[in-house]
VODO-246177 format. One record per residue: residue number from 1; x, y, z of N, C-alpha, C, O in turn; residue in three letters. Coordinates in steps of 0.02 Angstrom, whole numbers. Example, Ala and Ser with C-alpha at 12.3 -4.5 7.8 and 13.67 -1.06 7.14 Angstrom:
i:1 n_c1:660 n_c2:-284 n_c3:390 ca_c1:615 ca_c2:-225 ca_c3:390 c_c1:660 c_c2:-165 c_c3:390 o_c1:712 o_c2:-166 o_c3:423 aa:Ala
i:2 n_c1:642 n_c2:-112 n_c3:354 ca_c1:684 ca_c2:-53 ca_c3:357 c_c1:645 c_c2:2 c_c3:394 o_c1:670 o_c2:57 o_c3:402 aa:Ser
This chain:
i:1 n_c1:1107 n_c2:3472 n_c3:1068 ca_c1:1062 ca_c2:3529 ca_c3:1067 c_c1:1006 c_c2:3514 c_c3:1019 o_c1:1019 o_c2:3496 o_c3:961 aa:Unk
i:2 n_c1:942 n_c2:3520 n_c3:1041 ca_c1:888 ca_c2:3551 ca_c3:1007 c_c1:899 c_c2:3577 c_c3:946 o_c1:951 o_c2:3608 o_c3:935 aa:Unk
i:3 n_c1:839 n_c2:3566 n_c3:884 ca_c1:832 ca_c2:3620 ca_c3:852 c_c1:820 c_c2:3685 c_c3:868 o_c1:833 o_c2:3700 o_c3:926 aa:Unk
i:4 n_c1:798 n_c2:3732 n_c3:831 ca_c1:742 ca_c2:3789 ca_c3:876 c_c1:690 c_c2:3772 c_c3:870 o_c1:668 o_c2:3741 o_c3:821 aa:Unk
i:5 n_c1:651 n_c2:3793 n_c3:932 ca_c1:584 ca_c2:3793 ca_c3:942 c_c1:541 c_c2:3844 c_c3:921 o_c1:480 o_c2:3845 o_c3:931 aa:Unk
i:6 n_c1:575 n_c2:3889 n_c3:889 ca_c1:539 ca_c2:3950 ca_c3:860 c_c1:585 c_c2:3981 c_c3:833 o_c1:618 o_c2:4018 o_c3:868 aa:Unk
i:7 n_c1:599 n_c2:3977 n_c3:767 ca_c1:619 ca_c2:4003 ca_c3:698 c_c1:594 c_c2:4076 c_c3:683 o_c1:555 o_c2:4100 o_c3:723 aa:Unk
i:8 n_c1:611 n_c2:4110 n_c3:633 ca_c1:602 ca_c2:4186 ca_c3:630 c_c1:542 c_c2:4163 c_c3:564 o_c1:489 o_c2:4191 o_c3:550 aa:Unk
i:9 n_c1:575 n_c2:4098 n_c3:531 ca_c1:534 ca_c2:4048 ca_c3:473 c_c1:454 c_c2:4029 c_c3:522 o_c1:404 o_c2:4055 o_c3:497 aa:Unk
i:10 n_c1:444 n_c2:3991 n_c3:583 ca_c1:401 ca_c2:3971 ca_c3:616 c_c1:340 c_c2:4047 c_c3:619 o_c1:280 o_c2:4047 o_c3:608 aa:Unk
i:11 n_c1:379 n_c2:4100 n_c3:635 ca_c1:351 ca_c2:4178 ca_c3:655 c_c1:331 c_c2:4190 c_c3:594 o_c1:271 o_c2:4201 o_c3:587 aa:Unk
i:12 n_c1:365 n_c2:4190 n_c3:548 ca_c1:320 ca_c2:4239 ca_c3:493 c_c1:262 c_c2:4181 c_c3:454 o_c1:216 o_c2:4201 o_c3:419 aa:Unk
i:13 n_c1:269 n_c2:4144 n_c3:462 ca_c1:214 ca_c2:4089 ca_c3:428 c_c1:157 c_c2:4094 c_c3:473 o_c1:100 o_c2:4076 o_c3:458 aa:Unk
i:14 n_c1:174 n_c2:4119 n_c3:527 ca_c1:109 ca_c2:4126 ca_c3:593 c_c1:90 c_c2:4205 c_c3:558 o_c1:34 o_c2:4219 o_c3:538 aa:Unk
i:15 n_c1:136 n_c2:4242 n_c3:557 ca_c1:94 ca_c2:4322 ca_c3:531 c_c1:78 c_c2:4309 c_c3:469 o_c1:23 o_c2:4329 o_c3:450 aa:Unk
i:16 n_c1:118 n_c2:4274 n_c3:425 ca_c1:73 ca_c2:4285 ca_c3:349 c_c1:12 c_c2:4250 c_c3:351 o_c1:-30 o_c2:4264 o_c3:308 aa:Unk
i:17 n_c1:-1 n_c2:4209 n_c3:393 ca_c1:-81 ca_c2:4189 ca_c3:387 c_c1:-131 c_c2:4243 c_c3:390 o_c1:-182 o_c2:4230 o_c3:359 aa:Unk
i:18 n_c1:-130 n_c2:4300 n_c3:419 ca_c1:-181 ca_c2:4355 ca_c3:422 c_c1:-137 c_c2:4420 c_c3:466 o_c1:-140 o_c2:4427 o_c3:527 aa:Unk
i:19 n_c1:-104 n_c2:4456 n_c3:427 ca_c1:-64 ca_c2:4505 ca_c3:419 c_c1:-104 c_c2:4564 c_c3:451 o_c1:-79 o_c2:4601 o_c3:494 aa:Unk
i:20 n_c1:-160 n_c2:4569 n_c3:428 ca_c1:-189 ca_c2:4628 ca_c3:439 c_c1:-210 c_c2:4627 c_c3:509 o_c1:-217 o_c2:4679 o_c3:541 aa:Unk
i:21 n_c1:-223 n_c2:4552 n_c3:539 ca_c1:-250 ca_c2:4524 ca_c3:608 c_c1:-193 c_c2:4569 c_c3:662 o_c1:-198 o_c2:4606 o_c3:711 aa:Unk
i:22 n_c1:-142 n_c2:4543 n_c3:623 ca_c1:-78 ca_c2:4561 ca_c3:664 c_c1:-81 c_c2:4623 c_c3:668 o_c1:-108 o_c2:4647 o_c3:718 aa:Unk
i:23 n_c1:-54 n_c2:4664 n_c3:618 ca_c1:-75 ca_c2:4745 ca_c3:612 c_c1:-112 c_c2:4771 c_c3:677 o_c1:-88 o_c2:4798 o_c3:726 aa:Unk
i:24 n_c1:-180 n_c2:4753 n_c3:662 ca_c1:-209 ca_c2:4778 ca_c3:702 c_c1:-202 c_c2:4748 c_c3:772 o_c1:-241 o_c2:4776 o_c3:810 aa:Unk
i:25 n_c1:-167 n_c2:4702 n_c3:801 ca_c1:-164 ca_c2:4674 ca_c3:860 c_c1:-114 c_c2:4712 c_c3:869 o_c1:-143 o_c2:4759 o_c3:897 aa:Unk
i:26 n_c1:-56 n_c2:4729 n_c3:866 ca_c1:-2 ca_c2:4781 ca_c3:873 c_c1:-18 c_c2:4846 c_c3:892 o_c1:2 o_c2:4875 o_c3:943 aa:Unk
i:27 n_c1:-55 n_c2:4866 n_c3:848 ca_c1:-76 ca_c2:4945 ca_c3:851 c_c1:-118 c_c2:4934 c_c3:908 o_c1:-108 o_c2:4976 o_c3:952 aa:Unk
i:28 n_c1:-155 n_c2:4898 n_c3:920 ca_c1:-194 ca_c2:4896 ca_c3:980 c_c1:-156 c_c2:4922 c_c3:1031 o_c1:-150 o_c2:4980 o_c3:1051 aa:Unk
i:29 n_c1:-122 n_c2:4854 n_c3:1054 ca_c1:-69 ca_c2:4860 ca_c3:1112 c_c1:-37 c_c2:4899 c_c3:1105 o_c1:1 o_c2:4902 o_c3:1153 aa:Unk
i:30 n_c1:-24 n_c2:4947 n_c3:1060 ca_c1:48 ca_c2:4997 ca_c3:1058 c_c1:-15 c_c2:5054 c_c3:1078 o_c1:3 o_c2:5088 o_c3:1126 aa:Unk
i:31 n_c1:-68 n_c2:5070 n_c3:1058 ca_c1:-106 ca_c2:5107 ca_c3:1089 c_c1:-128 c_c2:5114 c_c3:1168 o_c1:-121 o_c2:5165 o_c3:1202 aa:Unk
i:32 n_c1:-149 n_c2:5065 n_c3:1185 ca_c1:-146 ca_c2:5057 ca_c3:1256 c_c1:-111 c_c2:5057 c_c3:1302 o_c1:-121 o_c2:5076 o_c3:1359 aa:Unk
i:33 n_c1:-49 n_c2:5024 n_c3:1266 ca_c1:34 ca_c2:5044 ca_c3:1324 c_c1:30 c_c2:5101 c_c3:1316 o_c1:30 o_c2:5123 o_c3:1373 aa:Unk
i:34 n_c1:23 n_c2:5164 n_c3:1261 ca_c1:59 ca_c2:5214 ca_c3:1282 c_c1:10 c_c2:5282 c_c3:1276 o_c1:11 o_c2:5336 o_c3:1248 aa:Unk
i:35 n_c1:-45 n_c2:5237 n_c3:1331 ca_c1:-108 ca_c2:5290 ca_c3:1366 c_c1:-129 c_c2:5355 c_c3:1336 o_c1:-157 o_c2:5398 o_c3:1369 aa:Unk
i:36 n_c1:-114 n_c2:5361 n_c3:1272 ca_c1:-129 ca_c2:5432 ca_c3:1228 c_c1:-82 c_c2:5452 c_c3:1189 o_c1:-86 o_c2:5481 o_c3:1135 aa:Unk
i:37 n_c1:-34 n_c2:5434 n_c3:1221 ca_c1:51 ca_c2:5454 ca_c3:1206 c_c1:77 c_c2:5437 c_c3:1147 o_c1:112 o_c2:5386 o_c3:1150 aa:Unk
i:38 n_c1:68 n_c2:5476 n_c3:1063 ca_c1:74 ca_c2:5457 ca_c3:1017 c_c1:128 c_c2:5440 c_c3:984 o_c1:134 o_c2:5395 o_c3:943 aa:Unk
i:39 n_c1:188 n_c2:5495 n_c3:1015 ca_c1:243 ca_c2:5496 ca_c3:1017 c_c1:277 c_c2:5406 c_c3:1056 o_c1:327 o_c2:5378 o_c3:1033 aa:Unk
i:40 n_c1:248 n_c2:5387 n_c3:1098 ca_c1:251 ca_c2:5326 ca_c3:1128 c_c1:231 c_c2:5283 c_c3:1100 o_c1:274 o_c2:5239 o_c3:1098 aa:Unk
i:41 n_c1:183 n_c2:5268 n_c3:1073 ca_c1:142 ca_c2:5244 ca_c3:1030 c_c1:168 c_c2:5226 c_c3:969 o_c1:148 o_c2:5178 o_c3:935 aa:Unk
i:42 n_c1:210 n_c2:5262 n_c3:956 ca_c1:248 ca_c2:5251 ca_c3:875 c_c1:323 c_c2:5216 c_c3:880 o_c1:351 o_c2:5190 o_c3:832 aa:Unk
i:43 n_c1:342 n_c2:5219 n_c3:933 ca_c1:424 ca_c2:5198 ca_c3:966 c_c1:397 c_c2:5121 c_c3:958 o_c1:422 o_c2:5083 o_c3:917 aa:Unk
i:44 n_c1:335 n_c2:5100 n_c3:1007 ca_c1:315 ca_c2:5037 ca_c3:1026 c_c1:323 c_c2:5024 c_c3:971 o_c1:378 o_c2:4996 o_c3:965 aa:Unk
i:45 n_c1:294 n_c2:5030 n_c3:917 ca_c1:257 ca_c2:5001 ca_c3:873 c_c1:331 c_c2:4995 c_c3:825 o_c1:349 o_c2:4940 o_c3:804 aa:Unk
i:46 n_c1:366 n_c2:5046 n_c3:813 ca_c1:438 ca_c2:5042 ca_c3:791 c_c1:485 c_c2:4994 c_c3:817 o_c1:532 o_c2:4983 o_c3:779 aa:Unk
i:47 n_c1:485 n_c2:4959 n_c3:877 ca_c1:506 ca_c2:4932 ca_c3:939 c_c1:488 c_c2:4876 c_c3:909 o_c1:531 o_c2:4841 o_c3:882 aa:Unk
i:48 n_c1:410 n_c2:4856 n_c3:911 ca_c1:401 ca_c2:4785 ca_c3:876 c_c1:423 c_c2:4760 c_c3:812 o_c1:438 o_c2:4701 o_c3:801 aa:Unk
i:49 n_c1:425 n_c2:4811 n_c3:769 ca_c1:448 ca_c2:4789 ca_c3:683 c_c1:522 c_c2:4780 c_c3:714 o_c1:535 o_c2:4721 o_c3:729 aa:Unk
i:50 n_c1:580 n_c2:4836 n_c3:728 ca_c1:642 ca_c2:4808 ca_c3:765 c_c1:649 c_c2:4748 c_c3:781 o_c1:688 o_c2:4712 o_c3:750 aa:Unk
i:51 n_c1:615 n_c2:4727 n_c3:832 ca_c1:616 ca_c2:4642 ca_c3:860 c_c1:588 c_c2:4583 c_c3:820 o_c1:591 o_c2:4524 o_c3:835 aa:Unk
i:52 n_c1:560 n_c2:4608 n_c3:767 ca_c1:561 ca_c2:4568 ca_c3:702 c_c1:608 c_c2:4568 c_c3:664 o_c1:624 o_c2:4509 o_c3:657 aa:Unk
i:53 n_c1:642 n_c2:4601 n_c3:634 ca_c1:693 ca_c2:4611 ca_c3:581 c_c1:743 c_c2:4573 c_c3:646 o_c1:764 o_c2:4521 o_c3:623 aa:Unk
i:54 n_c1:767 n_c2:4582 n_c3:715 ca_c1:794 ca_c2:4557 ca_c3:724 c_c1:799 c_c2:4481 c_c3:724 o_c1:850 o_c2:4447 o_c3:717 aa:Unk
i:55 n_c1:745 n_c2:4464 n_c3:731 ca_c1:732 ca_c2:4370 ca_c3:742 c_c1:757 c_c2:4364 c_c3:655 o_c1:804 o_c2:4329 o_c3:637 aa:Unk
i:56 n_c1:720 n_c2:4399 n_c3:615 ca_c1:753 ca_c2:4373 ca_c3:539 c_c1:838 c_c2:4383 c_c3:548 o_c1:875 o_c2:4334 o_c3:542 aa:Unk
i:57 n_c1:860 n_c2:4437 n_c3:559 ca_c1:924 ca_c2:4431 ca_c3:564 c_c1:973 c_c2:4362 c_c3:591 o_c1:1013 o_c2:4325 o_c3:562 aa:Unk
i:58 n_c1:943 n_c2:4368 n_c3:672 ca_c1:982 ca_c2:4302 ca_c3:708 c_c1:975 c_c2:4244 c_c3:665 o_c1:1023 o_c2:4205 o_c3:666 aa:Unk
i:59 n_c1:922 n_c2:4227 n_c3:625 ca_c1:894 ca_c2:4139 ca_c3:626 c_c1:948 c_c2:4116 c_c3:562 o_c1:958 o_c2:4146 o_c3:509 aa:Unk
i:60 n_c1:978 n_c2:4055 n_c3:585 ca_c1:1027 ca_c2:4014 ca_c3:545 c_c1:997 c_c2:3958 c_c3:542 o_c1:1023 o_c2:3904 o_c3:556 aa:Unk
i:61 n_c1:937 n_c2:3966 n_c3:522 ca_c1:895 ca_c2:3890 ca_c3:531 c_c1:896 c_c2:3846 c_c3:579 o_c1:925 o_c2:3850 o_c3:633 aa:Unk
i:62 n_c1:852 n_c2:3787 n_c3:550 ca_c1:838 ca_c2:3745 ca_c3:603 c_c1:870 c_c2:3710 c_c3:655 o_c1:856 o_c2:3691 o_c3:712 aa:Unk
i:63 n_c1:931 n_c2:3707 n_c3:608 ca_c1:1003 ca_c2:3655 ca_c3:670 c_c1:1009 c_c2:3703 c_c3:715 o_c1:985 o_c2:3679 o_c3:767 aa:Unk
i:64 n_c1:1034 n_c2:3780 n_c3:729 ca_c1:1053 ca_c2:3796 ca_c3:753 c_c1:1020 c_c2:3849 c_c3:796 o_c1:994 o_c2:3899 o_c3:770 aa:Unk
i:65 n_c1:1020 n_c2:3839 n_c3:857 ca_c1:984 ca_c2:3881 ca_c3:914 c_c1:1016 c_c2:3957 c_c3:904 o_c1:1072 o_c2:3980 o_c3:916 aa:Unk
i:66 n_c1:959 n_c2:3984 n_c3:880 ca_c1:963 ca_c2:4071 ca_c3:853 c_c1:926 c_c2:4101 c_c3:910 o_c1:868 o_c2:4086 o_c3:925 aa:Unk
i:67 n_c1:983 n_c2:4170 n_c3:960 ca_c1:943 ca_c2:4191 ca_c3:1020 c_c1:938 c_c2:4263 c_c3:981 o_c1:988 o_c2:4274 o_c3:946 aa:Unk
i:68 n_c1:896 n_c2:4309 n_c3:980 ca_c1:901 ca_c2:4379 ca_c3:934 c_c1:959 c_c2:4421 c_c3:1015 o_c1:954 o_c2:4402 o_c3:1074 aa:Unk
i:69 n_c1:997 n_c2:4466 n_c3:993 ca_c1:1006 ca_c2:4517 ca_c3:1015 c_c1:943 c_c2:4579 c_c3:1029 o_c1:947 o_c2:4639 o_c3:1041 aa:Unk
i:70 n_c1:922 n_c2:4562 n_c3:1026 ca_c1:848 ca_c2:4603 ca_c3:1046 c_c1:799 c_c2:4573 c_c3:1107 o_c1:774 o_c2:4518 o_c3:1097 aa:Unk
i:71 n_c1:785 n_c2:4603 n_c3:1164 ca_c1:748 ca_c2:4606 ca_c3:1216 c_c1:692 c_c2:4583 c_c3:1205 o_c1:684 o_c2:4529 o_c3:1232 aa:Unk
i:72 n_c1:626 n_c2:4608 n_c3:1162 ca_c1:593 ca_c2:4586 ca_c3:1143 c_c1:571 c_c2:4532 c_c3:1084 o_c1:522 o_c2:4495 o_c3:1085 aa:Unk
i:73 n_c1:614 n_c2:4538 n_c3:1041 ca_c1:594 ca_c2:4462 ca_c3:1001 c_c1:625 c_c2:4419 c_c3:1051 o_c1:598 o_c2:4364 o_c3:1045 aa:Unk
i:74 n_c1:677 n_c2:4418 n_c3:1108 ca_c1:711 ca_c2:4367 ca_c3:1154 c_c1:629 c_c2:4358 c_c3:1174 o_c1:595 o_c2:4311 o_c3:1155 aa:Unk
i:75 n_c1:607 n_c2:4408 n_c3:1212 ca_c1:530 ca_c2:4373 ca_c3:1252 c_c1:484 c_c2:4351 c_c3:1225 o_c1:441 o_c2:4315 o_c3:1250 aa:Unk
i:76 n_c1:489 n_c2:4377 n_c3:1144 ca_c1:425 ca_c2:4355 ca_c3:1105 c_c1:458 c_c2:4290 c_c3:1104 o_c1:418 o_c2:4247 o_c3:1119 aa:Unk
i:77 n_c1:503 n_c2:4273 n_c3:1094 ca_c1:503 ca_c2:4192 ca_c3:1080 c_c1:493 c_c2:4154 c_c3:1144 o_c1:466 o_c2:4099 o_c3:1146 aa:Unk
i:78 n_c1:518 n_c2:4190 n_c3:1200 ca_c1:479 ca_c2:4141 ca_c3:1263 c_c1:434 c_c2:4147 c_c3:1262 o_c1:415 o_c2:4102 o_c3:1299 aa:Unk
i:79 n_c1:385 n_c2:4175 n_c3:1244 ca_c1:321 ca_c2:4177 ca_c3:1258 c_c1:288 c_c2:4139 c_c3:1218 o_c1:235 o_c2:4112 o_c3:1232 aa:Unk
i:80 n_c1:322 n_c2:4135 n_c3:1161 ca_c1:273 ca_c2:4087 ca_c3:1104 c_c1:304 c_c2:4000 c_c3:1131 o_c1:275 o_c2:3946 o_c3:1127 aa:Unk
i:81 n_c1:362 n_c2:4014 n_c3:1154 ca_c1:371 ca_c2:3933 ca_c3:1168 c_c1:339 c_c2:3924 c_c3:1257 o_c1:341 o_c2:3875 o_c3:1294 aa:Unk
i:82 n_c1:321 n_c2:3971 n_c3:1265 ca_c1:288 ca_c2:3954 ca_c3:1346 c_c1:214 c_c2:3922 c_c3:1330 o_c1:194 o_c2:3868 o_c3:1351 aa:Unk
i:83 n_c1:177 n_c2:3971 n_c3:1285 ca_c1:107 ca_c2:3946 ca_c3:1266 c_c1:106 c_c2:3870 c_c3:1220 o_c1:60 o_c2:3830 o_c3:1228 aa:Unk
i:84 n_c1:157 n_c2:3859 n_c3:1179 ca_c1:158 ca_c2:3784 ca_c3:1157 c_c1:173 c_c2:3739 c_c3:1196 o_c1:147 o_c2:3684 o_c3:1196 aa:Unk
i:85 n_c1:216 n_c2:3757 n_c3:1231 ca_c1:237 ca_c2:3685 ca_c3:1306 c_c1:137 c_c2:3697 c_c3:1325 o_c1:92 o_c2:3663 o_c3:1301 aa:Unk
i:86 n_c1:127 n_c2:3762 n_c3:1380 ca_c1:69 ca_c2:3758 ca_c3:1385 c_c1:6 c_c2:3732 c_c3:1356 o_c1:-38 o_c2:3705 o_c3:1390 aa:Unk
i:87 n_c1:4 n_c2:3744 n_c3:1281 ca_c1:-49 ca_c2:3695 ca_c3:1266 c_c1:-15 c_c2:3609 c_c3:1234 o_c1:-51 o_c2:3575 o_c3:1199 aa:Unk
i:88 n_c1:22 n_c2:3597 n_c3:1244 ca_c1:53 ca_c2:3524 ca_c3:1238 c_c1:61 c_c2:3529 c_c3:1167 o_c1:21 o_c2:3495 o_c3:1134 aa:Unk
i:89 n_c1:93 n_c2:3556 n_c3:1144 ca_c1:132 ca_c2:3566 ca_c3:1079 c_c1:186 c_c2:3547 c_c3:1036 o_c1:205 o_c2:3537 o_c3:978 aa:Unk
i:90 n_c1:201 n_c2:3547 n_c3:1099 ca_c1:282 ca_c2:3524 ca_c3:1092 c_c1:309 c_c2:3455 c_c3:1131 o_c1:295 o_c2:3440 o_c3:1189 aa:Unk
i:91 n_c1:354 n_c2:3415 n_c3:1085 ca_c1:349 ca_c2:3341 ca_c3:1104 c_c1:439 c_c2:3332 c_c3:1071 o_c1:474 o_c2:3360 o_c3:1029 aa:Unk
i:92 n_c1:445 n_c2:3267 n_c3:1124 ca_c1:495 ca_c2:3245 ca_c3:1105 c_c1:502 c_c2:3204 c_c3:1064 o_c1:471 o_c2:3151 o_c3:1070 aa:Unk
i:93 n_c1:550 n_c2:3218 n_c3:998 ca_c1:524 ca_c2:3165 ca_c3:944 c_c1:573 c_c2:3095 c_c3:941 o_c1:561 o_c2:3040 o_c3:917 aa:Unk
i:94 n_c1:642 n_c2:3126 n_c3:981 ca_c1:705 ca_c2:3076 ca_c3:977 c_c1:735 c_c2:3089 c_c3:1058 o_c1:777 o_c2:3131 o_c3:1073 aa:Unk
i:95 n_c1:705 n_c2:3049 n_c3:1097 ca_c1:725 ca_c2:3069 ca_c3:1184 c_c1:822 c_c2:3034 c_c3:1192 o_c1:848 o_c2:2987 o_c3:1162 aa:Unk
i:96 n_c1:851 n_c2:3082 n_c3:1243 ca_c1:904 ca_c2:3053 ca_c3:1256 c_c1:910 c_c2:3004 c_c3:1258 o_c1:869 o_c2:2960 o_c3:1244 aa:Unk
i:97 n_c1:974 n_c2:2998 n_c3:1279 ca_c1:999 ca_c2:2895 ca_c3:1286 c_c1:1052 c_c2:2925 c_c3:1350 o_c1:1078 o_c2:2980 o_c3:1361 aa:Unk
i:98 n_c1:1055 n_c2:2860 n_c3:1384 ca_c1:1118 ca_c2:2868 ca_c3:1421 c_c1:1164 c_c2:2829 c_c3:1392 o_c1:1138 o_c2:2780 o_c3:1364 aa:Unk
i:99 n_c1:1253 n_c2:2833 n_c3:1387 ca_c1:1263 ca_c2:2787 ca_c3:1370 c_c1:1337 c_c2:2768 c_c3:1422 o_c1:1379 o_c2:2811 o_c3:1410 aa:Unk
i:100 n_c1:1351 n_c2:2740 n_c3:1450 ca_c1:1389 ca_c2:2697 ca_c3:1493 c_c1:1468 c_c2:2687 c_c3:1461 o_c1:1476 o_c2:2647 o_c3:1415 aa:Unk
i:101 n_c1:1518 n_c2:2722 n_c3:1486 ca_c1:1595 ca_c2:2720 ca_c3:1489 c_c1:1616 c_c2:2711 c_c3:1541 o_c1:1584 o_c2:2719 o_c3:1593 aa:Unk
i:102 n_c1:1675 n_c2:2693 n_c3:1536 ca_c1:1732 ca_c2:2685 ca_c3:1572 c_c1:1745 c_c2:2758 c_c3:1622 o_c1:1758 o_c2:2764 o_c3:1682 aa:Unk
i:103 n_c1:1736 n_c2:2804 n_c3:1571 ca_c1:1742 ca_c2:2894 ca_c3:1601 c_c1:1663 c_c2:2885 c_c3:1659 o_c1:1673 o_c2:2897 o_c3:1718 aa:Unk
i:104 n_c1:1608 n_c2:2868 n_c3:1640 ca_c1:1550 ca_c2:2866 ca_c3:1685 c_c1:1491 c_c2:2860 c_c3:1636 o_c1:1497 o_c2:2821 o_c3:1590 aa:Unk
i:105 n_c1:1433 n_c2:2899 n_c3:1644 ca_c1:1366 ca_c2:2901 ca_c3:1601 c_c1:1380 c_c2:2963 c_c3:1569 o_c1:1414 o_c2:3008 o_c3:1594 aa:Unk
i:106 n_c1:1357 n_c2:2964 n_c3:1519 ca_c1:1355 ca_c2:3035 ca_c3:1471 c_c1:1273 c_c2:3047 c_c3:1444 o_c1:1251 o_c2:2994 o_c3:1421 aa:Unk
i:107 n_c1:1242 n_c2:3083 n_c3:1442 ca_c1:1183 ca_c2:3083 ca_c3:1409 c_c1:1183 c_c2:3099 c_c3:1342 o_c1:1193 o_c2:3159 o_c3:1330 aa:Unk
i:108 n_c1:1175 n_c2:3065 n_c3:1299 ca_c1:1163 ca_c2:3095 ca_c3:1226 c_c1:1112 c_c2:3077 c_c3:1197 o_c1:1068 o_c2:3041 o_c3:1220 aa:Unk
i:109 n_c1:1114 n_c2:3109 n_c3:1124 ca_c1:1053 ca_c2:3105 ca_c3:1087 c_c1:1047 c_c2:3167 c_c3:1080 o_c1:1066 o_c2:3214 o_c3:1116 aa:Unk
i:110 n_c1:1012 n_c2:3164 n_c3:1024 ca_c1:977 ca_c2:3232 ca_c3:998 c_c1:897 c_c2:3249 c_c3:998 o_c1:854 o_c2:3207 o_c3:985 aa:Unk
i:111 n_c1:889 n_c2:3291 n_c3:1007 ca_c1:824 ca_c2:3304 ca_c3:1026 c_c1:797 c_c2:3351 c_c3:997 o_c1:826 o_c2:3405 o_c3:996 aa:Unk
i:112 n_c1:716 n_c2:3340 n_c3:954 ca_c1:716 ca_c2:3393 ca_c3:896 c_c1:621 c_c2:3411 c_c3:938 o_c1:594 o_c2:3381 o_c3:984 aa:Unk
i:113 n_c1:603 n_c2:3458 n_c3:906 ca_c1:543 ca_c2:3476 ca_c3:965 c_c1:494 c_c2:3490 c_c3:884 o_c1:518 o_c2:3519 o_c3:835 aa:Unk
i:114 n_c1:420 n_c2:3458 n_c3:889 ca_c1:369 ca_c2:3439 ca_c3:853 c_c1:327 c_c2:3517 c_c3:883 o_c1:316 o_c2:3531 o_c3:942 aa:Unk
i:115 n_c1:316 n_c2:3542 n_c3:847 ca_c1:266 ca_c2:3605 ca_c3:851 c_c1:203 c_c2:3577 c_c3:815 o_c1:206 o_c2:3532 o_c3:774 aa:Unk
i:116 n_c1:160 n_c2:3600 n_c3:830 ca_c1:80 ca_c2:3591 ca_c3:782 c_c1:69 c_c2:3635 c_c3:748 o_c1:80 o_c2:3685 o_c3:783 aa:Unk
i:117 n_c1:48 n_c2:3655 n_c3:682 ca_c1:33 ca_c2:3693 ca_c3:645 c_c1:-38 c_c2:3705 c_c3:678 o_c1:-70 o_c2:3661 o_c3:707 aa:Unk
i:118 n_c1:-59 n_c2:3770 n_c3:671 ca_c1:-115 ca_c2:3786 ca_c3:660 c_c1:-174 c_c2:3739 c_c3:645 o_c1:-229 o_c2:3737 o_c3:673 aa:Unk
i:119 n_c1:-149 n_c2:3697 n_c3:589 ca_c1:-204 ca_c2:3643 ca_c3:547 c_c1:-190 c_c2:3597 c_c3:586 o_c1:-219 o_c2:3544 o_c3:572 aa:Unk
i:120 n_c1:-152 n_c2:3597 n_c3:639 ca_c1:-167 ca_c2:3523 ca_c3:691 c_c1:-108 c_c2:3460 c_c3:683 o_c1:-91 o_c2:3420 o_c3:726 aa:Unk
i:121 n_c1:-84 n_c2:3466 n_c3:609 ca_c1:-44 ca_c2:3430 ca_c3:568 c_c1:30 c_c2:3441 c_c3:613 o_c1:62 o_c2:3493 o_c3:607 aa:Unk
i:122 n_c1:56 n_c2:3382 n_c3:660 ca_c1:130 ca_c2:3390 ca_c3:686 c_c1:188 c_c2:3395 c_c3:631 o_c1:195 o_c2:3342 o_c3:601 aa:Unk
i:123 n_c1:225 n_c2:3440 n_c3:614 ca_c1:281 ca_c2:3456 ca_c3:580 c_c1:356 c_c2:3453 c_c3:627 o_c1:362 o_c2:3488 o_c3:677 aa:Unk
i:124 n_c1:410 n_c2:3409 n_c3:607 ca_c1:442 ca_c2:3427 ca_c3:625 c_c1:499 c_c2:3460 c_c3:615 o_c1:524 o_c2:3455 o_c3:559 aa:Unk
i:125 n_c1:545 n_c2:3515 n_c3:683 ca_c1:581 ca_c2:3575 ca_c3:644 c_c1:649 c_c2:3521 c_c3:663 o_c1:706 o_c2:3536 o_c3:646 aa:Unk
């Protein structure tokens, strides 16, 4: 198995760069989903901090593939690992091996996935 490809560590180093950016990108969308609806409007927006605290909750670091019990940090993390495959982000740093027994082929190896920082600089998790 993989490291993770998106850490609750990877997420908040992306919001603490400009917090307020975020803020207001939230409130946006929580405004517009819920067409006037303030009462709606405040769930969303309650809904998103939820699916944060959950990703902090799940994450056991890097070795270990952390899925949140939560619906939406589950999609926020596909979505952030859909747009890094999408912009070529993500790379294999140690590719399988096959290796040849008596039992048959087995594939192994470990495989750890290179994200780009912001600054362009490949880090790996």
């Amino acid at each position: 198995m993989g490291s993770i490809v998106v850490s609750y560590e990877n997420v908040r180093q992306a919001f603490a760069q400009d917090p307020q950016a975020l803020n207001a990108t939230v409130d946006q969308a929580a405004t517009t989903a819920a067409k006037g609806d303030p009462d709606a409007r405040a769930r969303m927006i309650a809904q998103w901090y939820e699916a944060i605290a959950s990703l902090e909750a799940a994450d056991q670091g890097t070795a270990v593939l952390s899925t949140p019990q939560n619906g939406l940090a589950s999609r926020l993390q596909t979505m952030i690992v859909d747009r890094a495959v999408g912009a070529g982000k993500v790379q294999t740093v140690i590719p399988k091996a096959t290796v040849t027994t008596e039992a048959g082929d087995s594939e192994i190896g470990r495989m750890r996935d290179r994200l780009r920082e912001p600054t362009g600089s490949p880090v790996v998790r």
